[in-house]
C-alpha positions as a LaTeX table, in Angstrom:
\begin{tabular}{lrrr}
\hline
Residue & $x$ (\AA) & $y$ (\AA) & $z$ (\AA) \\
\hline
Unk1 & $-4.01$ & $-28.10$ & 62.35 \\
Unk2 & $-0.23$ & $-27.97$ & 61.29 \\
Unk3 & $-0.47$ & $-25.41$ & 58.35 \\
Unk4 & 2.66 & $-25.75$ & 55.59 \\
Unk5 & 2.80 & $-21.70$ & 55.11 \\
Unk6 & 4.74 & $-19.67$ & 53.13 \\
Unk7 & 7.47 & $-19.68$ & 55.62 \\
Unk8 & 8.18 & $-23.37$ & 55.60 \\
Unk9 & 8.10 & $-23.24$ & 51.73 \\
Unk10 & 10.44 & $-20.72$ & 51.37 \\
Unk11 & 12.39 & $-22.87$ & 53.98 \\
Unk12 & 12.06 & $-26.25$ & 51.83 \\
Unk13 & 12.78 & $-24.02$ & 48.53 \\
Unk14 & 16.37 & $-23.18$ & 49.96 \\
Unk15 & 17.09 & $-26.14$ & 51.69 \\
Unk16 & 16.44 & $-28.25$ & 48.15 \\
Unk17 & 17.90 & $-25.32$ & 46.37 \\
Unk18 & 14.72 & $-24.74$ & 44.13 \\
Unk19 & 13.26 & $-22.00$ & 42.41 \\
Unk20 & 9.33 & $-20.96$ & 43.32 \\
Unk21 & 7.82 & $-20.85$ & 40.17 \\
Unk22 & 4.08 & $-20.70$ & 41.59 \\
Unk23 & 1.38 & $-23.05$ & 43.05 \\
Unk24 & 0.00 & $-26.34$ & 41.59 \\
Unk25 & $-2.84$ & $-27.68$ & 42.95 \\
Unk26 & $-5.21$ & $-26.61$ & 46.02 \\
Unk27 & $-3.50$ & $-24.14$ & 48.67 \\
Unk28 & $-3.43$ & $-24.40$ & 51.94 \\
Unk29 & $-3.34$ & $-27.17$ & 54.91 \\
Unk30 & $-0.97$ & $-29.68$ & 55.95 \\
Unk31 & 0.99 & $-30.07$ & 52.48 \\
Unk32 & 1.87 & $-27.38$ & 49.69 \\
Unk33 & 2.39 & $-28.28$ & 46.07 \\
Unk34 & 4.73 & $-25.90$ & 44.10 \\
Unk35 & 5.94 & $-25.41$ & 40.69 \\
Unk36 & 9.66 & $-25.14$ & 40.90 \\
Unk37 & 12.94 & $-24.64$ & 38.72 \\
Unk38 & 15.43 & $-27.11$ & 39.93 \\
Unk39 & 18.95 & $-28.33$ & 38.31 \\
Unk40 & 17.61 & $-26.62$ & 35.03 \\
Unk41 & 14.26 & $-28.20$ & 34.46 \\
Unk42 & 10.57 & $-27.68$ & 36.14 \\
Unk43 & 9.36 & $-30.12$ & 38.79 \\
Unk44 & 7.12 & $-30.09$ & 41.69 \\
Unk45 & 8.13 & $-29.57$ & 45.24 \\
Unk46 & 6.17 & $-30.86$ & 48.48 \\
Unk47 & 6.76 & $-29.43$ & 51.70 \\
Unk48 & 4.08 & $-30.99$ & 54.76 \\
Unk49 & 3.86 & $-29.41$ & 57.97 \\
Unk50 & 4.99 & $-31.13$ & 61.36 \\
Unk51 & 2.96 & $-30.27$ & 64.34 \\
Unk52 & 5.23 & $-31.89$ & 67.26 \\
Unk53 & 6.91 & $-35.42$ & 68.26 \\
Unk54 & 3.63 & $-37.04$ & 68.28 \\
Unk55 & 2.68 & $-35.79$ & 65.14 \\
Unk56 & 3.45 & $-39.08$ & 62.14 \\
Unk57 & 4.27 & $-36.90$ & 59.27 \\
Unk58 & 7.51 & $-37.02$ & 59.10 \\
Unk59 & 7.47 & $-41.14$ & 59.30 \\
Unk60 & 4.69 & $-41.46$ & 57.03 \\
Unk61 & 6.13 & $-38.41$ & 54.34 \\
Unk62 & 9.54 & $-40.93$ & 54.60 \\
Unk63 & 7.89 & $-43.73$ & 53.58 \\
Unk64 & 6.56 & $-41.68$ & 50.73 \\
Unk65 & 9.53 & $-40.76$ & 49.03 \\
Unk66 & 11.42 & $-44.05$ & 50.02 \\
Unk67 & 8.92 & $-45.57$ & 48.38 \\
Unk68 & 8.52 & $-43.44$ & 45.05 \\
Unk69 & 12.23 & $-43.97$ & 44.81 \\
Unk70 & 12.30 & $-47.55$ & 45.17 \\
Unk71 & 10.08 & $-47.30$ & 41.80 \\
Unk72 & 10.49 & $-47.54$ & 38.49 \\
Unk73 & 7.38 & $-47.66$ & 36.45 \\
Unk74 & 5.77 & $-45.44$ & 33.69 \\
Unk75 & 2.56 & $-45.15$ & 35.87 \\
Unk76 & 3.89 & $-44.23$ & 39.04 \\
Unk77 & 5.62 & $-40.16$ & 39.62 \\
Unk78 & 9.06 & $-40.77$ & 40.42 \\
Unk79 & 11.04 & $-38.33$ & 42.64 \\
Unk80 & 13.94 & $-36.78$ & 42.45 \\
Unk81 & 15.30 & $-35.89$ & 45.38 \\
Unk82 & 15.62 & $-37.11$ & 48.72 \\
Unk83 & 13.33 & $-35.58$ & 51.67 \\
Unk84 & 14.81 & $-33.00$ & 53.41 \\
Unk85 & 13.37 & $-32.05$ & 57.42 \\
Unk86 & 13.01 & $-28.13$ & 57.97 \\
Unk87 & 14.28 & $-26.48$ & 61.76 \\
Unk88 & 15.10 & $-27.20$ & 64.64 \\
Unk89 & 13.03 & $-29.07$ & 66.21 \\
Unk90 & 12.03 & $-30.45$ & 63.39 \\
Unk91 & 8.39 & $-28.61$ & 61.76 \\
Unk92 & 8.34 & $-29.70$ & 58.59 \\
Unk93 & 9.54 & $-31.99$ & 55.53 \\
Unk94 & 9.92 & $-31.47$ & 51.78 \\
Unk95 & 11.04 & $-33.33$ & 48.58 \\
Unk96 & 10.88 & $-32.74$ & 44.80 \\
Unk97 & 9.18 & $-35.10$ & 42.20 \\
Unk98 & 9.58 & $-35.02$ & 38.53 \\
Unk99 & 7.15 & $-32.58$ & 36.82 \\
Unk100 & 4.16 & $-33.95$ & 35.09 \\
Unk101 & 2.55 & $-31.82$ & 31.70 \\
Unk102 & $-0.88$ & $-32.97$ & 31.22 \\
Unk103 & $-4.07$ & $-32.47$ & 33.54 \\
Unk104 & $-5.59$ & $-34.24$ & 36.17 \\
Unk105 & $-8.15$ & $-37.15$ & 35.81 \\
Unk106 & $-11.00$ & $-34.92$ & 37.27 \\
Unk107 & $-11.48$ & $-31.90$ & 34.87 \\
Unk108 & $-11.60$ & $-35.11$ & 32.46 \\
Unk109 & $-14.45$ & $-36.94$ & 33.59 \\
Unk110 & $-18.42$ & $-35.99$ & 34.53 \\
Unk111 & $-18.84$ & $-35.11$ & 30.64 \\
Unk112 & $-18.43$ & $-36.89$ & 27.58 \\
Unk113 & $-18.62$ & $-40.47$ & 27.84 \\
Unk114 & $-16.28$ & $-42.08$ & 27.33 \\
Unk115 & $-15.27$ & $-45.41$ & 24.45 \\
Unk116 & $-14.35$ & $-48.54$ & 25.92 \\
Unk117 & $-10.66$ & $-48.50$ & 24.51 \\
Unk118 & $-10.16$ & $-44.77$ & 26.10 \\
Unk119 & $-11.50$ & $-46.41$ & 29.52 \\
Unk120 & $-9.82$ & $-49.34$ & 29.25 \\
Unk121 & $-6.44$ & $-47.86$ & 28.65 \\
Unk122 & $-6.94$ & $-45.54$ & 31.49 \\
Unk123 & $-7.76$ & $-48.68$ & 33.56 \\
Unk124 & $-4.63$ & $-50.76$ & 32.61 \\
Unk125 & $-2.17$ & $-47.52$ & 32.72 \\
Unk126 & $-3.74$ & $-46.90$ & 36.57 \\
Unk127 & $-3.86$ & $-50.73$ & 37.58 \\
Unk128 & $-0.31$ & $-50.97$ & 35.70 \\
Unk129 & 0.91 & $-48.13$ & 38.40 \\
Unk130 & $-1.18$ & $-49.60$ & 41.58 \\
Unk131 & 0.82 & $-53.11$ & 41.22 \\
Unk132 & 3.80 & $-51.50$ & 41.61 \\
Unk133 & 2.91 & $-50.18$ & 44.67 \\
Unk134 & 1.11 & $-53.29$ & 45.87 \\
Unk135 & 4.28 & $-55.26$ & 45.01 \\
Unk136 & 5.91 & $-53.57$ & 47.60 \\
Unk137 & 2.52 & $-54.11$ & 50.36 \\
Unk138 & 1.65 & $-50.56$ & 49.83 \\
Unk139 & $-1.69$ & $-49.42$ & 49.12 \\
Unk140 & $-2.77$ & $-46.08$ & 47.91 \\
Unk141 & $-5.99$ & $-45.66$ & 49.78 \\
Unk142 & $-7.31$ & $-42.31$ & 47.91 \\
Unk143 & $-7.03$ & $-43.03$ & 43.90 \\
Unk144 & $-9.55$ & $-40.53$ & 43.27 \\
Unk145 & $-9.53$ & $-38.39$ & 40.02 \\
Unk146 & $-7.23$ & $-35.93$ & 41.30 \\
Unk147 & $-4.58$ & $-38.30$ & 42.34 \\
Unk148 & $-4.42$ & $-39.74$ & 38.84 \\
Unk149 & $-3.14$ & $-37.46$ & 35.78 \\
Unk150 & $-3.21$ & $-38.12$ & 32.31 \\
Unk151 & 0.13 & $-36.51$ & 30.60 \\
Unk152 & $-0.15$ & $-34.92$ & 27.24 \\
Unk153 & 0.69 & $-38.50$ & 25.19 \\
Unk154 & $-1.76$ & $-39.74$ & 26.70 \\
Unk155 & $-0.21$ & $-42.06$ & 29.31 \\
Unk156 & $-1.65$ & $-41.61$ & 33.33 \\
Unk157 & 0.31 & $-41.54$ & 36.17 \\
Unk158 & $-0.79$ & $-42.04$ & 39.61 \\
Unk159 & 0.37 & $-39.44$ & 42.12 \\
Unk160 & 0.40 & $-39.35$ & 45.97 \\
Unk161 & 1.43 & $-43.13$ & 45.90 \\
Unk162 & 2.30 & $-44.32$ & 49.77 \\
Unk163 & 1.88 & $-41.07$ & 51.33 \\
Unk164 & $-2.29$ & $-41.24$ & 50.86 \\
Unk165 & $-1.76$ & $-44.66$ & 52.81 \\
Unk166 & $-0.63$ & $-43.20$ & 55.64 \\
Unk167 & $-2.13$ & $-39.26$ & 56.30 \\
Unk168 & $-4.49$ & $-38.70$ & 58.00 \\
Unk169 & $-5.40$ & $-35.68$ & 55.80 \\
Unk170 & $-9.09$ & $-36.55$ & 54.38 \\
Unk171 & $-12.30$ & $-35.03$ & 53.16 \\
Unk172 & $-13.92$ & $-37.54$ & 54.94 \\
Unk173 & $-15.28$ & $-36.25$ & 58.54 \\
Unk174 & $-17.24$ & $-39.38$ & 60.07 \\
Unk175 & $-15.72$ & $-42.60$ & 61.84 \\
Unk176 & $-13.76$ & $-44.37$ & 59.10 \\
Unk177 & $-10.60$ & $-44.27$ & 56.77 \\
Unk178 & $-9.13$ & $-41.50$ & 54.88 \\
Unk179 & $-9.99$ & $-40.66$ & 51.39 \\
Unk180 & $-12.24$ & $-38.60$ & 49.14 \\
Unk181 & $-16.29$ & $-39.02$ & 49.28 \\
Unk182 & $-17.20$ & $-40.34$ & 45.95 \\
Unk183 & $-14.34$ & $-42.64$ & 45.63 \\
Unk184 & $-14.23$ & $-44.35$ & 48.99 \\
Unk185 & $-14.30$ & $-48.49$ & 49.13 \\
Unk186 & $-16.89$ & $-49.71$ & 51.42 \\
Unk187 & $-14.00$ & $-50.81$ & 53.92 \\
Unk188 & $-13.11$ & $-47.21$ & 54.26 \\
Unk189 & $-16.14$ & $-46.92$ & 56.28 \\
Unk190 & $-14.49$ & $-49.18$ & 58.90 \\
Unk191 & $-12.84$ & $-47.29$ & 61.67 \\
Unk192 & $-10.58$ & $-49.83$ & 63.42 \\
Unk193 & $-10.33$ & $-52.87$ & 61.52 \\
Unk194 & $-10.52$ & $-54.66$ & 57.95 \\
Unk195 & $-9.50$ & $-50.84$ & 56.75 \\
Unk196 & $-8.25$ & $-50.74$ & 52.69 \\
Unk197 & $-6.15$ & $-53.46$ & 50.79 \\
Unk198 & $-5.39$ & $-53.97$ & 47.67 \\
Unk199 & $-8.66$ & $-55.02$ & 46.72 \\
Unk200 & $-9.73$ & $-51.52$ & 47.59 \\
Unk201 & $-7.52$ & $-49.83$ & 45.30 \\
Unk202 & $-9.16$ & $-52.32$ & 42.35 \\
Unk203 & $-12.32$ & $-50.29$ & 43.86 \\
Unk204 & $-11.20$ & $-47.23$ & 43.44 \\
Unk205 & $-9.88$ & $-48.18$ & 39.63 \\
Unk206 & $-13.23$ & $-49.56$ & 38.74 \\
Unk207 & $-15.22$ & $-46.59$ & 39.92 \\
Unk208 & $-12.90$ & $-44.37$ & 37.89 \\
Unk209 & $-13.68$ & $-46.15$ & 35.04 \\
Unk210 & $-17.35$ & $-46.32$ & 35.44 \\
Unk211 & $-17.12$ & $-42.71$ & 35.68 \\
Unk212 & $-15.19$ & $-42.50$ & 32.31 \\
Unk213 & $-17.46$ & $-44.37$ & 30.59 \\
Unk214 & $-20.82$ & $-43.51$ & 32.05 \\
Unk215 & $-20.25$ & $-39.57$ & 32.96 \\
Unk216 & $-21.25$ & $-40.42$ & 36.58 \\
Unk217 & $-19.61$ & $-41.98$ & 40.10 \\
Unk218 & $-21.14$ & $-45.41$ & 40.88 \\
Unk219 & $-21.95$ & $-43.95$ & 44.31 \\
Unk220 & $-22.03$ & $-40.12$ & 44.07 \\
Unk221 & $-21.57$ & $-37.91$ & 47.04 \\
Unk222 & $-24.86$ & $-35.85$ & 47.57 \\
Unk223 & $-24.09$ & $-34.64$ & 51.03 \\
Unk224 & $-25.78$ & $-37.07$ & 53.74 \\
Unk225 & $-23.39$ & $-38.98$ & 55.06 \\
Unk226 & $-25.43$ & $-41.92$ & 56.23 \\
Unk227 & $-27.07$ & $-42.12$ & 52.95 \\
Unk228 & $-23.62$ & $-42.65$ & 51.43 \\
Unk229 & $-22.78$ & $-44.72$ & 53.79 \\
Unk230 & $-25.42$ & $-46.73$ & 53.31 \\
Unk231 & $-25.69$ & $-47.50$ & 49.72 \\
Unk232 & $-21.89$ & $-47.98$ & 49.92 \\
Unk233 & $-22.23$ & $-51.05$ & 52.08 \\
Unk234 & $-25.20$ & $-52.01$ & 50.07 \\
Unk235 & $-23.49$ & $-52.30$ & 46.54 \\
Unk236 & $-26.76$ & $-49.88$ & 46.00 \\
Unk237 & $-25.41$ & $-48.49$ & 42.52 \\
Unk238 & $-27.03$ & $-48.19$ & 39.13 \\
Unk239 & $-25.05$ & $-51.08$ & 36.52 \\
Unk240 & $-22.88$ & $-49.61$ & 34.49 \\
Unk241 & $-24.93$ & $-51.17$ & 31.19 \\
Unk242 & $-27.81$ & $-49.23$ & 32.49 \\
Unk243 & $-26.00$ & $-46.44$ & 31.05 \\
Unk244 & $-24.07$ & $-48.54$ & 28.34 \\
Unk245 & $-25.81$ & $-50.75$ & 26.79 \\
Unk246 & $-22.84$ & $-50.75$ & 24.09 \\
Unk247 & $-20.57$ & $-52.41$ & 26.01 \\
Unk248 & $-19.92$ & $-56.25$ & 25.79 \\
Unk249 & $-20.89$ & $-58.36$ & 28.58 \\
Unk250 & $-16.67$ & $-59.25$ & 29.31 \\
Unk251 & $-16.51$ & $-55.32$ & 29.18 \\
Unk252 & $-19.27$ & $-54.76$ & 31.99 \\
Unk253 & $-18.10$ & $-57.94$ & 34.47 \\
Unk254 & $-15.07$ & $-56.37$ & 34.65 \\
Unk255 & $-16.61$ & $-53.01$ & 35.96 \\
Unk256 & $-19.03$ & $-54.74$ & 38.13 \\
Unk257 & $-16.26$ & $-57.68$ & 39.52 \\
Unk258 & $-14.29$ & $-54.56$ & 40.17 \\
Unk259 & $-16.85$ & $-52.41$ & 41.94 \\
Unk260 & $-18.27$ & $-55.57$ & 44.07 \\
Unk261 & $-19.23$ & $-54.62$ & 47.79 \\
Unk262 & $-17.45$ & $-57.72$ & 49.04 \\
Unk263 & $-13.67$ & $-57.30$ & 48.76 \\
Unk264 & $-12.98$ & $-61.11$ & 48.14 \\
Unk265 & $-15.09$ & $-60.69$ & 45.18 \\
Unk266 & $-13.26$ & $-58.49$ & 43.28 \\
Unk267 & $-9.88$ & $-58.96$ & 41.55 \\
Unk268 & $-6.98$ & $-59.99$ & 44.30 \\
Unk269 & $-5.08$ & $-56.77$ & 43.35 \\
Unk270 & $-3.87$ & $-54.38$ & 40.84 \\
Unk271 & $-2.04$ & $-56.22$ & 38.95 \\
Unk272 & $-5.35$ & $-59.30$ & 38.40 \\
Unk273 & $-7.45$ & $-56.17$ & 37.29 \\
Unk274 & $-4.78$ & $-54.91$ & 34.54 \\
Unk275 & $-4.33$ & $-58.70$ & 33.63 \\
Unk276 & $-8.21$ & $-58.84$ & 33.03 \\
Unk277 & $-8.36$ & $-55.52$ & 31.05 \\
Unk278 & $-5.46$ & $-56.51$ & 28.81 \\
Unk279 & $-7.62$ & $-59.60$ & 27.84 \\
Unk280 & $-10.82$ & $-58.31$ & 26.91 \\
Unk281 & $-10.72$ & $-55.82$ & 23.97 \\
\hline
\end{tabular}
C-alpha cells in the first residue's frame, strides 16, 4: 500500500506553506493528519498518498474538498484551502481544514450513560451535518465515533465528510463496503450492489446514539466476522429499553426506526431523522 510518509508531508507542508506543529490522530497509511500553523492560526493538514494512474485518490480526495467547500454548516469541518497534488508524476495530494478544539466522539462513549437530551442533541447536531451532505447526493459511509467530534461548547462536527464515501481505506477485511466494524449498516456487507445510502448514514447516527445512551454498540465487534455478519443482517441486537427503561416510548422508536435492518424502514435520510429528534423532547 501507498504510504503518505514523512517525505510527502514535508512536501504538502511547503507546497500549502504550513507549519508542522505535530500529529493528530492515528499515524501511518494512506493519509496523514497534522497539526499545522497556517496564515497565523492552527488547523489541520491532510496529505493522502497516490500509488499510480490507476490508483482513485486523487479523484476521490477532489471530491472531498470540493465538497467540504461547497458547505456551509455548523456540523460539517469546513476547509480552507484548496487541494494541492505533490510531484511529478503526481504521488500524492494535500489540503488544510479548519482546526477543531474538542475531542472525538469515541473517548466519549462506552462509559457513563448517557441522558436523553445529551443524546439527543448529539443526534440532531450529527443528522443536522449528514443532510448537508446528503443534499448534495453524498453519503458519508463511515460515521463512526472517530469521525464525529464534539468541540469544547459542546456542538459536534462530523469529519471525513465525502472522502469516507469514496476510499477504499477500511478496517473491514471481508467482501463488502468500507467502514469501521461496530458501526457498519447491514448494506455494507454487500459487495457489489445495494451498497450505503442515506438511509445508512441514519444507521450509523442511531447506533451512535444507542451507544451514548446505553454504554454499548447495538452490534459490537467481538472478532468473528461471520458472527457479525450475521446478527447484522438479522437486526439480532438487544432494544435499547432493555438497557433504558427511562426512556419514553417516542424516545426508543426513534432509536429502533433508526437502527431497523431494512433500509426502507428507517428514516428516508438525515435530515427525516433530525426532523424526528427535534420533535420528541
Amino acid at each position: 500500500m501507498t504510504v503518505a510518509d514523512q517525505h510527502l508531508i514535508d512536501e504538502a507542508l511547503v507546497a500549502l506553506q504550513a507549519i508542522d506543529k505535530g500529529v493528530i490522530g492515528a499515524q501511518g497509511g494512506q493519509k496523514a493528519v497534522r497539526l499545522v500553523e497556517h496564515n497565523g492560526g492552527d488547523c489541520v493538514l491532510k496529505v493522502v498518498a497516490i500509488g499510480g494512474t490507476s490508483d482513485d485518490t486523487l479523484k476521490r480526495a477532489s471530491r472531498e474538498v470540493e465538497l467540504l467547500a461547497s458547505i456551509d454548516n455548523p456540523n460539517v469541518v469546513r476547509v480552507v484551502s484548496s487541494l494541492v497534488t505533490l510531484g511529478e508524476p503526481v504521488h500524492g495530494a494535500a489540503w488544510i481544514e479548519e482546526y477543531l478544539d474538542g475531542e472525538d466522539l469515541g473517548p466519549l462513549l462506552g462509559g457513563r450513560q448517557w441522558t436523553w437530551d445529551e443524546a439527543r442533541a448529539m443526534g440532531i447536531d450529527v443528522a443536522n451535518g449528514l443532510a448537508a451532505g446528503h443534499e448534495r447526493k453524498v453519503i458519508h459511509r463511515d460515521l463512526s465515533a472517530n469521525n464525529v467530534r464534539r468541540l469544547s461548547n459542546g456542538t459536534y462536527k462530523v469529519l471525513d465528510f465525502g472522502f469516507a464515501r469514496h476510499t477504499l481505506l477500511s478496517q473491514v477485511t471481508f467482501a463488502g463496503q468500507p467502514g469501521t466494524f461496530g458501526y457498519l449498516s447491514p448494506e455494507h456487507l454487500n459487495s457489489h450492489s445495494g451498497g450505503p445510502m442515506q438511509m445508512s448514514d441514519v444507521f450509523q447516527v442511531g447506533n451512535l446514539m444507542y451507544n451514548a445512551l446505553t454504554g454499548q454498540l447495538p452490534y459490537p465487534w467481538t472478532g468473528d466476522q461471520q458472527d457479525y455478519a450475521d446478527r447484522l443482517r438479522s437486526g439480532a441486537m438487544v432494544p435499547v429499553t432493555s438497557h433504558r427503561a427511562d426512556l419514553t416510548q417516542a424516545q426508543a422508536e426513534i432509536i429502533a426506526k433508526a437502527l431497523h435492518p431494512q433500509p426502507a424502514r428507517r428514516f428516508i435520510n438525515a435530515a427525516a431523522l433530525r426532523k424526528a429528534l427535534e420533535a420528541t423532547p
